[in-house]
C-alpha positions in Angstrom: -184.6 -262.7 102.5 -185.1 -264.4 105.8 -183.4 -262.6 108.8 -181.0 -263.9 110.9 -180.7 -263.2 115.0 -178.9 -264.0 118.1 -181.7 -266.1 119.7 -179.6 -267.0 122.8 -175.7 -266.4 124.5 -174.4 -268.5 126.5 -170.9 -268.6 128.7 -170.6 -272.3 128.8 -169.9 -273.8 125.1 -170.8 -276.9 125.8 -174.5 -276.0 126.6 -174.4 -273.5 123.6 -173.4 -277.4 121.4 -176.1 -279.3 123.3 -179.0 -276.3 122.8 -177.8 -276.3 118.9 -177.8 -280.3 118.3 -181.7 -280.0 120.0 -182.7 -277.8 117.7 -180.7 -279.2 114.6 -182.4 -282.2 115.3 -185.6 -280.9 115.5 -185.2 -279.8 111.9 -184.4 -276.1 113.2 -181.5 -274.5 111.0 -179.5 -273.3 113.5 -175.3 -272.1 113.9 -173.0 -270.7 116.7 -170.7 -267.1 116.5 -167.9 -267.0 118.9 -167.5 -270.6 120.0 -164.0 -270.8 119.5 -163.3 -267.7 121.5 -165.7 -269.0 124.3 -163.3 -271.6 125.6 -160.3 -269.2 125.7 -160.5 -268.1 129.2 -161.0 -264.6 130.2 -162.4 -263.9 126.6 -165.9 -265.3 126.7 -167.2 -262.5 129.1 -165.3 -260.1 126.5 -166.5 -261.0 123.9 -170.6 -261.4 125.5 -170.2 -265.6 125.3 -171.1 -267.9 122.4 -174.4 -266.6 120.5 -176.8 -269.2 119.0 -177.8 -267.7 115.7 -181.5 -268.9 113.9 -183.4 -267.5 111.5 -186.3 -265.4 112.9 -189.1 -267.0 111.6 -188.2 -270.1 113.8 -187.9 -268.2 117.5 -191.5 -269.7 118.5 -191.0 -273.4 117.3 -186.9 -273.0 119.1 -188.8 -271.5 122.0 -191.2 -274.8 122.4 -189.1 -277.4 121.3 -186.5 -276.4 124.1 -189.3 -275.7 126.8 -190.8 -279.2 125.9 -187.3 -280.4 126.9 -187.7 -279.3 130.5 
């Protein structure tokens, strides 16, 4: 069974949505935990932001499709 890990947090939703439509597009299976807590103000630094979640096999082709995006 393939394992599943928080591959990055982020305290601004909206870049956590724009990281994961990259990467779904890319044809990398990817989902956030916490989103809807994120925009609640106060609680995204609570609750340590909005985590991207991927399986692990696909950290190194996340890692170069986003650093091809800079």
């Amino acid at each position: 069974m393939d394992k599943i890990i928080v591959f990055e947090t982020f305290y601004d939703p909206i870049a956590a949505h724009m990281v994961k439509s990259r990467l779904l597009d890319a044809g990398i299976q990817c989902f956030l935990a916490d989103e809807n807590m994120g925009s609640q103000i106060g609680y995204n630094q609570a609750i340590g932001g909005v985590k991207l979640n991927l399986f692990e096999r696909d950290v190194e082709a996340a890692k170069a499709i986003l650093a091809a995006d800079l």
